[in-house]
C-alpha positions as CSV (number, residue, x, y, z in Angstrom):
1,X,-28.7,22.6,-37.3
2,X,-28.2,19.9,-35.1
3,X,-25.7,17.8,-34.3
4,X,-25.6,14.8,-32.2
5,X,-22.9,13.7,-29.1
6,X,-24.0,10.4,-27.9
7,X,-26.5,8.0,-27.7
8,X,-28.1,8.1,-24.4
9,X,-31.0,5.7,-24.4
10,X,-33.0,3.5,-26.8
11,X,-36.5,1.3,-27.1
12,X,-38.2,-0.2,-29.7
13,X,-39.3,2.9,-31.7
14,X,-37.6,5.9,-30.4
15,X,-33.8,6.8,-29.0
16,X,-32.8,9.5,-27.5
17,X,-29.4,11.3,-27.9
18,X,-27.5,13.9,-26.5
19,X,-27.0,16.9,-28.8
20,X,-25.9,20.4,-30.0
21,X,-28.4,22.9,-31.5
22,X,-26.7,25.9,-32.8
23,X,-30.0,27.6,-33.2
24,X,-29.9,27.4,-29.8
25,X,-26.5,27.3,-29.0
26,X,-26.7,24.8,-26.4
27,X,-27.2,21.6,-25.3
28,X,-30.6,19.5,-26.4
29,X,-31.8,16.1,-25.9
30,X,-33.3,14.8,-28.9
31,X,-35.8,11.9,-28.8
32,X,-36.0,10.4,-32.6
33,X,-39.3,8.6,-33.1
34,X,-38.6,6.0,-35.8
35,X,-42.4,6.7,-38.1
36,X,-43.2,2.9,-39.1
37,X,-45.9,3.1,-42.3
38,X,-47.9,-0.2,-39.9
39,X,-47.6,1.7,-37.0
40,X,-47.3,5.4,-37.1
41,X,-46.5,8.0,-34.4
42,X,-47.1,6.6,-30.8
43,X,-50.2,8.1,-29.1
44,X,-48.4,9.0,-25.8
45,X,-45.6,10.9,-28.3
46,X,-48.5,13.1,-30.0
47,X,-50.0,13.4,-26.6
48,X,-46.4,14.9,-24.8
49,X,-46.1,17.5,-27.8
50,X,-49.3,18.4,-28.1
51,X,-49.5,19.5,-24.0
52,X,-45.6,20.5,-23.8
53,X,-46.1,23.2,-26.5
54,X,-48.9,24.8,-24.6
55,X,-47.1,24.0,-20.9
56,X,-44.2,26.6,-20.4
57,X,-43.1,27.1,-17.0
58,X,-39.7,27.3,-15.0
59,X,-40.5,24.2,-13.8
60,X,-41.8,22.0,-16.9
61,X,-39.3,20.6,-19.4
62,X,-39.1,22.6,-22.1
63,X,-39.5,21.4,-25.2
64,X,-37.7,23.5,-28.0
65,X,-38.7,21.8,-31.6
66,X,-40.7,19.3,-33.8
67,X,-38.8,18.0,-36.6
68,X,-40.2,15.5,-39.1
69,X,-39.0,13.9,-42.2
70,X,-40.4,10.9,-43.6
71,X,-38.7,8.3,-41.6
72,X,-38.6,9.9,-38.3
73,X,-40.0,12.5,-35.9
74,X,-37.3,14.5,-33.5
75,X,-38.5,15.9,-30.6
76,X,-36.0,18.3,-29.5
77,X,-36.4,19.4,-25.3
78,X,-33.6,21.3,-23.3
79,X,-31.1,19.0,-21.4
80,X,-30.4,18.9,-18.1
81,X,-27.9,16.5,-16.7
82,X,-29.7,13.9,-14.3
83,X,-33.1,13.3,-12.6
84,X,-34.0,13.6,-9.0
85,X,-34.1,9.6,-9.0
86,X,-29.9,9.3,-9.6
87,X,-29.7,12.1,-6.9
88,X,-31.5,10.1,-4.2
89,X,-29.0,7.3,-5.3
90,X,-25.8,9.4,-4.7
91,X,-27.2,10.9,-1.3
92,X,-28.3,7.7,0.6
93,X,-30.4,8.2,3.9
94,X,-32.6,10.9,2.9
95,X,-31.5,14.3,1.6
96,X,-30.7,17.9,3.1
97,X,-34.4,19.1,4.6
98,X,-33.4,22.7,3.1
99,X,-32.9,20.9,-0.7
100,X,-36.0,18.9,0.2
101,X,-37.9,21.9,0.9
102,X,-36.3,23.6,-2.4
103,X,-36.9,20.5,-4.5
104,X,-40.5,19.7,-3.3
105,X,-41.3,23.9,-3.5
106,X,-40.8,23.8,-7.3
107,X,-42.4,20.0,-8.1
108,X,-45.8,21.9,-6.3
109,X,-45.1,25.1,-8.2
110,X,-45.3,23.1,-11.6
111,X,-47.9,20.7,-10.2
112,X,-50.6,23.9,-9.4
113,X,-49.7,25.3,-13.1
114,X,-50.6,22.1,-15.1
115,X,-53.2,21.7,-12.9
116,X,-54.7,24.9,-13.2
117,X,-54.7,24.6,-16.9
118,X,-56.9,20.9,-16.0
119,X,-53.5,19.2,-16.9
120,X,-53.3,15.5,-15.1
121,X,-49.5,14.1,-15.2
122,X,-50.7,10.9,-13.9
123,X,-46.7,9.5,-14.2
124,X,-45.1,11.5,-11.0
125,X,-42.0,9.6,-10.1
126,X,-38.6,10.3,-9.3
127,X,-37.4,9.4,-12.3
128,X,-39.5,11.9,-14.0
129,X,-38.1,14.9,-12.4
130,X,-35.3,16.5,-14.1
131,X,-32.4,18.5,-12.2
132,X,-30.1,20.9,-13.3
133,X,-26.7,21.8,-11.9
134,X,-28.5,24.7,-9.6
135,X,-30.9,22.2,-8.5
136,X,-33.8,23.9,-10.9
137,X,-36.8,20.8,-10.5
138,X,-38.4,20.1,-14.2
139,X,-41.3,18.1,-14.5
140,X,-41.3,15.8,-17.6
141,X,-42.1,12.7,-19.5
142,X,-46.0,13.9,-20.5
143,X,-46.9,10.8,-21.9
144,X,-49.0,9.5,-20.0
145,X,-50.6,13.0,-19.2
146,X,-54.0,13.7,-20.3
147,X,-56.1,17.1,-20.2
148,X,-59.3,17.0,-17.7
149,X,-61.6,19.0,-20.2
150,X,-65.0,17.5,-18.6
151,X,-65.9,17.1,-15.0
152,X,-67.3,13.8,-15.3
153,X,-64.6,12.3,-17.4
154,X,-63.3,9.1,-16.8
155,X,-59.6,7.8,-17.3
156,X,-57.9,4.5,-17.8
157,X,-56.8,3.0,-14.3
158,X,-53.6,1.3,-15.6
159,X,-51.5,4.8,-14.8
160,X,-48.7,6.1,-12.9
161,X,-45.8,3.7,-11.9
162,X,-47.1,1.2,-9.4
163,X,-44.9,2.4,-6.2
164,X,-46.2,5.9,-6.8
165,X,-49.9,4.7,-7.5
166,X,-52.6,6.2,-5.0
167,X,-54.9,3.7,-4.0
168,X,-57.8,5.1,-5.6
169,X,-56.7,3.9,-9.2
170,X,-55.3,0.8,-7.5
171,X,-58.8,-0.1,-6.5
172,X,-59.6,0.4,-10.5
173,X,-61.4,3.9,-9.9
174,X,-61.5,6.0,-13.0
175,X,-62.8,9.2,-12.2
176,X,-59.6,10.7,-10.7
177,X,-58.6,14.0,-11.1
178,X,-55.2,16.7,-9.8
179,X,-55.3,14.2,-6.6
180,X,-54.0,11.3,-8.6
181,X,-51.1,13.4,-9.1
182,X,-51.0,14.9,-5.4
183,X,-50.6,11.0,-4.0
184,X,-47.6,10.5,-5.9
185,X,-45.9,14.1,-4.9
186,X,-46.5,12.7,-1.2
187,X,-44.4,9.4,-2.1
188,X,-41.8,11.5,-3.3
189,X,-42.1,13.6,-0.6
190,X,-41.7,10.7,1.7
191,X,-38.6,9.3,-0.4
192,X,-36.8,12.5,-0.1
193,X,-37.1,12.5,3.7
194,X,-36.2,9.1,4.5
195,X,-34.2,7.8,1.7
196,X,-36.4,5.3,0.8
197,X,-39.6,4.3,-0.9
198,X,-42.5,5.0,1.4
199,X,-44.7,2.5,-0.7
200,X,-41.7,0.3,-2.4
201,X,-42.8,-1.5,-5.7
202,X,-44.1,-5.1,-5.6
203,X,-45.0,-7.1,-8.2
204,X,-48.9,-6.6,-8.2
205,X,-52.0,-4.6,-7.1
206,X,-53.1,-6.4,-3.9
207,X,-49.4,-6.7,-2.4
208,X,-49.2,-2.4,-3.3
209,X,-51.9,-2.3,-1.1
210,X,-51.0,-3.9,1.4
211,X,-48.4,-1.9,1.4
212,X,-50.5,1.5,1.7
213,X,-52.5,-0.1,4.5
214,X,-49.7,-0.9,6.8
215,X,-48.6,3.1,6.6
216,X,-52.0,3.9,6.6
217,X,-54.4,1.7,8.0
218,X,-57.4,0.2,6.0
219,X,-59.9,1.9,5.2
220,X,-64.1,1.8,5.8
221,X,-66.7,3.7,5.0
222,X,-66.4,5.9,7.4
223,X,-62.7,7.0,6.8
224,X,-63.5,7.1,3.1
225,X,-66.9,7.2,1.6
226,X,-67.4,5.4,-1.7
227,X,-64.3,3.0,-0.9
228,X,-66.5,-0.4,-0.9
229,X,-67.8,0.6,-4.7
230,X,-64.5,1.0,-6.2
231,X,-64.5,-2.3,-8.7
232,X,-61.5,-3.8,-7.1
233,X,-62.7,-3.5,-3.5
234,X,-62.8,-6.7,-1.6
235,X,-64.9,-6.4,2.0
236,X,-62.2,-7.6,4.8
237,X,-59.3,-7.5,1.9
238,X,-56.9,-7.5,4.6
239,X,-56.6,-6.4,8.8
240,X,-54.1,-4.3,9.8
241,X,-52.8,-1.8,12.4
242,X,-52.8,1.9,11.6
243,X,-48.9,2.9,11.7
244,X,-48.6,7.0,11.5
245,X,-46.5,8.9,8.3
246,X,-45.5,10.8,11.3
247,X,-43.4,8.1,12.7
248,X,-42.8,6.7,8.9
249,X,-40.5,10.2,8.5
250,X,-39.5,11.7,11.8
251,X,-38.0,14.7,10.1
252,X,-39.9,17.4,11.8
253,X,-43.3,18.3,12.1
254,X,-44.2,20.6,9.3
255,X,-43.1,18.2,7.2
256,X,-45.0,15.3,8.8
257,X,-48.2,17.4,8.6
258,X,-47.9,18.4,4.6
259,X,-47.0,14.5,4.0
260,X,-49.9,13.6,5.9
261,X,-51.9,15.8,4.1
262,X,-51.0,14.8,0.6
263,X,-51.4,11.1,1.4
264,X,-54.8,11.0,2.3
265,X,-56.2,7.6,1.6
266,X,-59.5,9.4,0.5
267,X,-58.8,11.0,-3.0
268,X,-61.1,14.4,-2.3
269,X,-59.4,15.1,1.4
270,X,-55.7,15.3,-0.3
271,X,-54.6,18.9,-0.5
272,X,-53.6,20.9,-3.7
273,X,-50.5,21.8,-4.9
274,X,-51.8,25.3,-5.1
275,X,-52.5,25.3,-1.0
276,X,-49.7,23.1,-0.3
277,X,-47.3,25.6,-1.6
278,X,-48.7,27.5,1.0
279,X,-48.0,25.2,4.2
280,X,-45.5,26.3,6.7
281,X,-43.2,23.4,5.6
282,X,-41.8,26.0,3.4
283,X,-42.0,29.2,5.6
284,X,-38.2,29.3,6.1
285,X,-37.6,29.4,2.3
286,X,-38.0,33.7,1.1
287,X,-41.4,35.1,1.1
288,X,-40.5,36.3,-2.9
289,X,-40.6,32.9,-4.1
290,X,-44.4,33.2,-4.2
291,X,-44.7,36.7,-5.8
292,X,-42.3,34.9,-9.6
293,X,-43.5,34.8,-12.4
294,X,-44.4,31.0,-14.6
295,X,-41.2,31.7,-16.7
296,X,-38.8,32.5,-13.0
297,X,-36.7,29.9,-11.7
298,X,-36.8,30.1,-7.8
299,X,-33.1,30.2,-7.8
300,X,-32.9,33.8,-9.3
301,X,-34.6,35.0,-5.8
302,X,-31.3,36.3,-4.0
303,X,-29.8,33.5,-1.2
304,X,-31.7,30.4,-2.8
305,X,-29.5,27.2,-3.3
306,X,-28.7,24.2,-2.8
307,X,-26.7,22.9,0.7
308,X,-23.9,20.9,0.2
309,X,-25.3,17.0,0.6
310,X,-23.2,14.7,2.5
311,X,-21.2,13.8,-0.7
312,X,-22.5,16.6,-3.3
313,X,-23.6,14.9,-6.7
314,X,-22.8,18.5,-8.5
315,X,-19.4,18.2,-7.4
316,X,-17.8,17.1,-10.2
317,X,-19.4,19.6,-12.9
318,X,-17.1,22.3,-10.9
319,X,-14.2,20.4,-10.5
320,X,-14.3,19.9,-14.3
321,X,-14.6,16.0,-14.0
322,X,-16.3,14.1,-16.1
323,X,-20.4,14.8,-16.3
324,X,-22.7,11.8,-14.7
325,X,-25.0,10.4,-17.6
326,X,-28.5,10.0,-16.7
327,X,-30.7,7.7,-18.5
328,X,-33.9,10.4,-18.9
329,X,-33.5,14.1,-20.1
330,X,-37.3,15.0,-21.0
């Protein structure tokens, strides 16, 4: 039923390979969960199925199968040949603001569906955004993704990769909800534009932070009500200068706004993904992209595709070069 091309990444209890389903007659990427009697399945892997079987969207991984025997547990998900993280790394500088606008369109689109169905991702990186050849956007990696079912639920603060972090959780607040993952669409927003990290990984909480403030300025209680009894705050943690987003990016101003708007330091002001779908940012993309369906790529609207990017990472699929192996298919 399935047969298997090459290995394309391990860790301590699961690998994941490249593969051939002819039931589906195309290729898969298959994650094999070794089942240790002392250990059992991992939560987060019981958690990814569990949501991804109830999550299908054109813009959500899809995850075809379950397979288990007694020594392991195959999770078999579409492939799709890199992630928007190895994409950024072939296009230095920041990317085409038409393939920004087509790439952040659909992470929104799957971000408002997840969302609507109280769906947290609470892992938004680069790396976790799936492209294929067309440039169709797949959100994935669900392990860390957790369903809001009550209002006043709280959540573990040790989440989402620390560039991509919003400083609500940094501050150890646990009450977060579809904002959590709004923050870290903003910082990918921003690394799209400019080619680099807006908020660049450092080794700790406090020095993240820091980081935020610069970009952001600190906040008070005035700016952000609640901030001083988040169980990290520190009165006077640090003094700095408020720098804009606007002159972080100087793209253009539509895009400035929505960035701004996302990466409010103040976890209630941040804006959904439902309205931000909605911000003129994307007004020069077709009007039909709002009236598909869950199930319809953007890219079967006639005239929507990708521009050529200074040197185009696709290139070689059409000159019938060897593919690009990515480390992440799911």
């Amino acid at each position: 039923v399935l047969t298997l091309i090459q290995k394309l990444s391990g860790s301590s209890h699961s690998t994941v390979y490249k593969g051939i389903s002819r039931i589906y007659g195309q290729l898969v990427a298959l994650k094999v969960i070794s089942l240790r009697t002392e250990e059992g399945v991992p939560c987060t892997t019981i958690r990814e199925a569990s949501l991804l079987k109830s999550l299908k969207h054109a813009n959500i991984v899809l995850l075809h199968d379950i397979i288990q025997t007694k020594e392991t547990l195959t999770l078999v998900f579409e492939y799709l040949h890199t992630d928007l993280a190895q994409y950024m790394s072939q296009h230095p500088g920041g990317l085409h603001l038409y393939n920004v606008k087509l790439f952040m369109f659909q992470l929104l689109r799957a971000l408002a569906f997840i969302h609507e169905h109280r769906i947290l991702h609470r892992d938004l990186k680069p790396q976790n955004l799936l492209l294929s050849c067309l440039g169709e956007l797949k959100l994935a990696d669900f392990g860390l993704a957790r369903a809001k079912s009550l209002p006043s639920q709280t959540y573990s603060a040790e989440v989402v990769t620390l560039g991509y972090r919003p400083p609500d959780v940094l501050l150890g607040a646990t009450d977060y909800s579809a904002d959590v993952d709004i923050w870290g669409a903003g910082c990918i927003f921003a690394e799209m534009l400019q080619g680099q990290p807006l908020f660049p990984g450092v080794c700790n909480t406090f020095e993240q932070l820091e980081k935020i403030w610069v970009v952001l300025g600190v906040p008070t209680e005035g700016t952000w009500p609640g901030v001083s009894k988040l169980p990290l705050y520190k009165p006077g943690m640090i003094s700095l200068q408020m720098a804009n987003i606007p002159q972080m990016l100087g793209r253009e101003s539509e895009a400035e706004d929505l960035a701004t708007r996302m990466l409010k330091l103040c976890p209630r002001d941040r804006i959904s993904a439902q309205k931000a779908c909605l911000h003129p940012f994307f007004n020069s993309l077709p009007s039909q992209l709002h009236q598909l369906s869950d199930a319809q790529s953007i890219f079967t609207v006639p005239g929507v595709k990708l521009k050529p990017e200074m040197c185009d990472l696709f290139a070689p699929y059409e000159k019938g070069h060897h593919k690009i192996s990515s480390s992440k298919f799911w």
